[in-house]
PASEBA-1860 file (N, C-alpha, C; in nm, 3 decimals):
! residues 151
1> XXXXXXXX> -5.119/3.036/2.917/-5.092/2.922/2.833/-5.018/2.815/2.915 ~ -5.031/2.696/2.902/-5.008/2.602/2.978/-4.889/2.541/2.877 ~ -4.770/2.469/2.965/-4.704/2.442/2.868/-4.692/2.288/2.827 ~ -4.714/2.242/2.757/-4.722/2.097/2.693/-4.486/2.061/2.671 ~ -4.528/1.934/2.760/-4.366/1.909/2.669/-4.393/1.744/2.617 ~ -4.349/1.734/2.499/-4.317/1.680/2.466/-4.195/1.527/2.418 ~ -4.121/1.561/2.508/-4.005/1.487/2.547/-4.056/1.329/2.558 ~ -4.164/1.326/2.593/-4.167/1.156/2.586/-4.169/1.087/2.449
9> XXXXXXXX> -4.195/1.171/2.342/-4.199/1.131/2.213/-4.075/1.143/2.155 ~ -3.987/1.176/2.213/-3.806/1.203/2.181/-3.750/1.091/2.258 ~ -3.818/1.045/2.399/-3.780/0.921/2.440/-3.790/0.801/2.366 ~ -3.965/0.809/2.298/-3.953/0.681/2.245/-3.873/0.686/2.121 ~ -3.845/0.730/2.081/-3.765/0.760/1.953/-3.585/0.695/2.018 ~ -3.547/0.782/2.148/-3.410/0.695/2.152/-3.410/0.544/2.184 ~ -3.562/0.517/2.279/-3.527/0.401/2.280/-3.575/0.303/2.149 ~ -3.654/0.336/2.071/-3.663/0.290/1.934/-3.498/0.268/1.896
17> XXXXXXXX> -3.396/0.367/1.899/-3.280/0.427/1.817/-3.194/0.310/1.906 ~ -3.234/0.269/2.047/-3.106/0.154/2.146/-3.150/0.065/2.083 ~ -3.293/-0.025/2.078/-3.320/-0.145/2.042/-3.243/-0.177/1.913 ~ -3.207/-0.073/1.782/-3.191/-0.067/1.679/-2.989/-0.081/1.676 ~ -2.982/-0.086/1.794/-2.836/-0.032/1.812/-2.767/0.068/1.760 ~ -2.840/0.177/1.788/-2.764/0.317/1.781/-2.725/0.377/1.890 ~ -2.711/0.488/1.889/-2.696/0.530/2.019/-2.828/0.629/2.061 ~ -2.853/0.560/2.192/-2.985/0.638/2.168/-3.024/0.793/2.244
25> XXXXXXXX> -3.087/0.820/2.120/-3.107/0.976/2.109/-3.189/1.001/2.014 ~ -3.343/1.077/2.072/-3.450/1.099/2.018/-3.447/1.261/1.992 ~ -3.537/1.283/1.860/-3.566/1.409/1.860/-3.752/1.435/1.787 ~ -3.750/1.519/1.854/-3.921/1.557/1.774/-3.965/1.710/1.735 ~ -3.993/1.698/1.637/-4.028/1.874/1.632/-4.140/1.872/1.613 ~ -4.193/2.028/1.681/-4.340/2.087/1.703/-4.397/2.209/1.662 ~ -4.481/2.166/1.564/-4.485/2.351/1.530/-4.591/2.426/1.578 ~ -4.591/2.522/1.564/-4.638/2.645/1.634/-4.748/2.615/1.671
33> XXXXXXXX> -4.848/2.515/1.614/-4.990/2.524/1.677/-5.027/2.388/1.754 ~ -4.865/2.332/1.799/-4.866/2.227/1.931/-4.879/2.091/1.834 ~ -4.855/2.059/1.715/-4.871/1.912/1.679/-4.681/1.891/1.635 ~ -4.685/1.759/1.616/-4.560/1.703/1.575/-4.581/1.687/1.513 ~ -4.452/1.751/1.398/-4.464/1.716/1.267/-4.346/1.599/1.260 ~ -4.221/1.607/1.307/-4.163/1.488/1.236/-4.095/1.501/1.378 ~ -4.018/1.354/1.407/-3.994/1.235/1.491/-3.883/1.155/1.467 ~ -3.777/1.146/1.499/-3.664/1.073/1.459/-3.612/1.040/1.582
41> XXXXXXXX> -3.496/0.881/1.580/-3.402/0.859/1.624/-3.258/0.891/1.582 ~ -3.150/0.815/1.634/-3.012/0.857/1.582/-3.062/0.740/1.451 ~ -2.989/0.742/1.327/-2.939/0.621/1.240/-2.819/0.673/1.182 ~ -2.743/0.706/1.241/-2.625/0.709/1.193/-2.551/0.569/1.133 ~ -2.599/0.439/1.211/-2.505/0.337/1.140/-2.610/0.252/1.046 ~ -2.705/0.267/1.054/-2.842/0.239/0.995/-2.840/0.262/0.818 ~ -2.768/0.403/0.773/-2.779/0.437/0.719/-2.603/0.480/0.620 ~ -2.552/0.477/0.753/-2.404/0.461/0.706/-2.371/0.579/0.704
49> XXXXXXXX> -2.437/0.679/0.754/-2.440/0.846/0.771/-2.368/0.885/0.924 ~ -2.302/0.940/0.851/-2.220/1.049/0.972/-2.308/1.140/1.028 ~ -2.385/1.234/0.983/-2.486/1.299/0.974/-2.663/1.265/1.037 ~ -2.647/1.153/0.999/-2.750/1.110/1.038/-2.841/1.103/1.207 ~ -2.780/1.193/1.249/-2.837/1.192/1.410/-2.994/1.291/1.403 ~ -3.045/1.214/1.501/-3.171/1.225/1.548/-3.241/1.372/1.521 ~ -3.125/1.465/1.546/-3.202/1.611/1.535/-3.210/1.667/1.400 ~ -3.093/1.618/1.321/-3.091/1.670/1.189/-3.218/1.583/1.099
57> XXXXXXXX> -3.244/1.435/1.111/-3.316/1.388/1.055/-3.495/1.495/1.070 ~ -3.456/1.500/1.201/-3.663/1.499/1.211/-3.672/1.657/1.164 ~ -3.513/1.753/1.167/-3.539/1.876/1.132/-3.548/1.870/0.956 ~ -3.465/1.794/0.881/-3.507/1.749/0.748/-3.648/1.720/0.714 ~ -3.704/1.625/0.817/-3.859/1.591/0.800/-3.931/1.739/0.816 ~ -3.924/1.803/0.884/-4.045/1.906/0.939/-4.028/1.993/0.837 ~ -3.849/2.044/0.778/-3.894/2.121/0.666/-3.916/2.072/0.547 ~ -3.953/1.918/0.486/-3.991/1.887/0.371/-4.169/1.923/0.439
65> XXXXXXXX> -4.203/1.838/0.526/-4.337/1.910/0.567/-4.361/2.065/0.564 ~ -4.305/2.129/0.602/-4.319/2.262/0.626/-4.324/2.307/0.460 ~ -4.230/2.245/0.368/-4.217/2.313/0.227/-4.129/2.408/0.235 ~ -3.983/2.438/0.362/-3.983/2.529/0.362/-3.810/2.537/0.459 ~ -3.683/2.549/0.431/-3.594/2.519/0.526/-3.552/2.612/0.636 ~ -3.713/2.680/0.662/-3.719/2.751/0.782/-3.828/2.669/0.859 ~ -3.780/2.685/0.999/-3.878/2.625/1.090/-3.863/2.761/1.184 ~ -3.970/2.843/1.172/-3.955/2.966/1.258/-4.075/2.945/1.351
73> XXXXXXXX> -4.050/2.972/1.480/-4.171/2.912/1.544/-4.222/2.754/1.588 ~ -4.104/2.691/1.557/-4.112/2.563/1.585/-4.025/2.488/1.663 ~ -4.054/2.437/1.755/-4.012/2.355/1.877/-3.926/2.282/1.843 ~ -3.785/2.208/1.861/-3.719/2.123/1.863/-3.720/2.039/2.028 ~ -3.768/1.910/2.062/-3.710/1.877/2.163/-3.638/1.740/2.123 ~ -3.481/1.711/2.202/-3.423/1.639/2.196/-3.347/1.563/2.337 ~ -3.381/1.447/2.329/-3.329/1.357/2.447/-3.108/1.442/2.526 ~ -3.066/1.444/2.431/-2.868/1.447/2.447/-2.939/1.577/2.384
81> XXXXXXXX> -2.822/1.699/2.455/-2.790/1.797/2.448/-2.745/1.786/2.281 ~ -2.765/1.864/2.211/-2.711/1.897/2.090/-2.588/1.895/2.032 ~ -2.509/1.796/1.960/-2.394/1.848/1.891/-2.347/2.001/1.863 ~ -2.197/2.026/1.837/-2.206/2.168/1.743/-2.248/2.109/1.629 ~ -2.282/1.996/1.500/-2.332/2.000/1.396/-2.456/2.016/1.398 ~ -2.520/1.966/1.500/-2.666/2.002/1.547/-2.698/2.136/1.560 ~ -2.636/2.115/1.661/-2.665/2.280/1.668/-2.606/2.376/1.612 ~ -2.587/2.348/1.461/-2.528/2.471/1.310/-2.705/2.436/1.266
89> XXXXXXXX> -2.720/2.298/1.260/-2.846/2.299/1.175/-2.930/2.336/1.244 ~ -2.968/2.342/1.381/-3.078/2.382/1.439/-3.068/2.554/1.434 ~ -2.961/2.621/1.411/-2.956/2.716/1.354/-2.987/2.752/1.245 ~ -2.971/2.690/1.156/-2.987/2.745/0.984/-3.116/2.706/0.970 ~ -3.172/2.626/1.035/-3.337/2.621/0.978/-3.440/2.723/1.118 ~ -3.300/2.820/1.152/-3.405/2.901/1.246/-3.524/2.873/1.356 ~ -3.494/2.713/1.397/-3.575/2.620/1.540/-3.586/2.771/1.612 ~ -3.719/2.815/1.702/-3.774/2.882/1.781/-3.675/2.844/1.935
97> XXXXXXXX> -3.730/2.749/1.960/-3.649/2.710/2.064/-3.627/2.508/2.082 ~ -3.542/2.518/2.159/-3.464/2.398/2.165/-3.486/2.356/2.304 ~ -3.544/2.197/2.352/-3.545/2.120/2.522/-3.464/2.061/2.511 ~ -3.410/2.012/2.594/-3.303/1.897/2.574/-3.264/1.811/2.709 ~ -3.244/1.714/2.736/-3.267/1.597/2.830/-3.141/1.623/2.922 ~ -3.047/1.564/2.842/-2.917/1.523/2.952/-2.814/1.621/2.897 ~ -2.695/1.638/2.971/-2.616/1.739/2.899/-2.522/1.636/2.868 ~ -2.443/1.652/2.745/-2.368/1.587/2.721/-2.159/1.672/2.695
105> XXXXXXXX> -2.086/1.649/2.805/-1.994/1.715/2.856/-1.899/1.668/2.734 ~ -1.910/1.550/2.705/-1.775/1.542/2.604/-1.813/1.554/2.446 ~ -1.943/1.615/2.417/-1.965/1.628/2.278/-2.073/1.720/2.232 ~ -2.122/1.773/2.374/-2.222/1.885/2.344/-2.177/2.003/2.277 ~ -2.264/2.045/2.217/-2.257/2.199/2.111/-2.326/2.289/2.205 ~ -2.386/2.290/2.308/-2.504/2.416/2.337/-2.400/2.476/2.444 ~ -2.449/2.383/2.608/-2.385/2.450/2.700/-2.241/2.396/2.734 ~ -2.205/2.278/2.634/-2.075/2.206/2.672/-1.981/2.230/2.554
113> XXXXXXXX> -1.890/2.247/2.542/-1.777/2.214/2.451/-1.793/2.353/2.359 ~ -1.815/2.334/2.186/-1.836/2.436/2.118/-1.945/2.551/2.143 ~ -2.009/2.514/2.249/-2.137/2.625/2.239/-2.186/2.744/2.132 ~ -2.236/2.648/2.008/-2.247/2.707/1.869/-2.307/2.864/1.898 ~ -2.397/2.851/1.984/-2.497/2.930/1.991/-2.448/3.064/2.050 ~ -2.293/3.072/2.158/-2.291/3.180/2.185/-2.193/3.275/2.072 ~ -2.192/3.213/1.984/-2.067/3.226/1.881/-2.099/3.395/1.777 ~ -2.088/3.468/1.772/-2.108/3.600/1.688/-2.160/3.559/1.541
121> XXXXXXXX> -2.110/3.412/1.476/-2.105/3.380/1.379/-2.261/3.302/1.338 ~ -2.301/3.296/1.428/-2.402/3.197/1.456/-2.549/3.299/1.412 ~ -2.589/3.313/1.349/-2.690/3.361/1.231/-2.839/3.370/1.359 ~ -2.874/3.267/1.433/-3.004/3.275/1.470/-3.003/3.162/1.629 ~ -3.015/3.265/1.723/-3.002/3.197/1.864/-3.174/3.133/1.907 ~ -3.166/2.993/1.888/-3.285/2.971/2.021/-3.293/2.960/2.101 ~ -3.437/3.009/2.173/-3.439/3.005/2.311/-3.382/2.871/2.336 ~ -3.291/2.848/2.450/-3.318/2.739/2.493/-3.336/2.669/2.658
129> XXXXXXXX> -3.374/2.512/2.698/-3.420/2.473/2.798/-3.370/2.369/2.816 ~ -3.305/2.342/2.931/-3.239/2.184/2.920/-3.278/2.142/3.056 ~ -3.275/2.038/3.084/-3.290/1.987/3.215/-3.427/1.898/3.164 ~ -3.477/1.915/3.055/-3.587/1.818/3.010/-3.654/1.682/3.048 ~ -3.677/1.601/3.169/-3.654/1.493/3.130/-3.527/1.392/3.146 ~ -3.426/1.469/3.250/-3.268/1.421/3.224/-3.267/1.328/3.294 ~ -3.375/1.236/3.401/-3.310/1.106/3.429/-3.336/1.009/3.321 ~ -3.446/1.025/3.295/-3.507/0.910/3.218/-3.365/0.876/3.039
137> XXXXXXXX> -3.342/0.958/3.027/-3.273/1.019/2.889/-3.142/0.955/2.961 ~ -3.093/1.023/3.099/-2.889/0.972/3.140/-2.932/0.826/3.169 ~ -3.102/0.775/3.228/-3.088/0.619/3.239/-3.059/0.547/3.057 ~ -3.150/0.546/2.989/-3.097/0.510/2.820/-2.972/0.461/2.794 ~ -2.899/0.649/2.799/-2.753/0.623/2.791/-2.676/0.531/2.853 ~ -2.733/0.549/3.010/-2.621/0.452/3.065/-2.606/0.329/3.020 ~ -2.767/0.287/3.016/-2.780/0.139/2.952/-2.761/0.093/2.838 ~ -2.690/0.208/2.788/-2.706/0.121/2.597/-2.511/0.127/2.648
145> XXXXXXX> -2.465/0.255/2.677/-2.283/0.212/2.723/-2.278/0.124/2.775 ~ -2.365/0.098/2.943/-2.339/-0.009/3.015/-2.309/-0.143/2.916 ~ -2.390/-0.155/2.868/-2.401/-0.312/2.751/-2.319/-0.312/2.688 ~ -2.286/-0.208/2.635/-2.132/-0.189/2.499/-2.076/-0.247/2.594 ~ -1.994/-0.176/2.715/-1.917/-0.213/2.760/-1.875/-0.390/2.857 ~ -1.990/-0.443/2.879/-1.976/-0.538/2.896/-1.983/-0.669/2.766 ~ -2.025/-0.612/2.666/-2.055/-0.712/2.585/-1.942/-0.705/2.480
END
């Protein structure tokens, strides 16, 4: 089996999510028989949601598609390493496995900071893969901070 990634469709999604002035960070999920079902950016200020980041949205989408708030067997890839709130929900809807772009040191949940996943408490571990894609994803970032910060 050959492996298909998907990550460029999590790109266009963050940079959809910079133009929009969020912070950008794409996510896309894939289910088991290789199509995308749902596609999100961050809208956290879009929407006025705390919550509202990129992974939880498109994992909301896939299980109203799915009919079902399990996604077993289904791909999550995301531009920024996962929150720990992310990664509680990419737990509770049981994601197969998880890609992920850039690591993010001061707010990551996976391999940085809370690492939800190595936790006893933590109900359902996905595989996971990072290194996804990480220039294209740390260039984004830089450029949407770079601008904050000068502007």
């Amino acid at each position: 089996m050959v492996f298909t990634s998907f990550m460029n469709i999590a790109l266009e999604e963050a940079r959809d999510a910079a133009e929009r002035g969020e912070v950008p960070v794409g996510a896309a999920v894939v289910s088991p028989q290789g199509q995308v079902v749902a596609r999100s950016g961050n809208r956290t200020r879009e929407l006025n949601d705390p919550t509202a980041h990129a992974e939880v949205l498109a994992i909301r989408a896939a299980c109203a598609a799915a009919g079902s708030e399990r996604l077993g067997g289904y791909a999550l890839y995301v531009t920024l390493e996962p929150c720990a709130m992310c990664a509680g929900a990419i737990s509770a809807a049981r994601v197969a496995t998880l890609y992920y772009g850039a690591s993010d040191p001061k707010s990551g949940g996976v391999a940085q900071g809370a690492r939800v996943f190595s936790h006893p408490q933590c109900h359902h571990v996905p595989e996971v893969y990072d290194g996804i894609a990480t220039a294209q994803a740390e260039v984004l970032l830089k450029d949407f901070f770079g601008g904050k910060r000068k502007g």
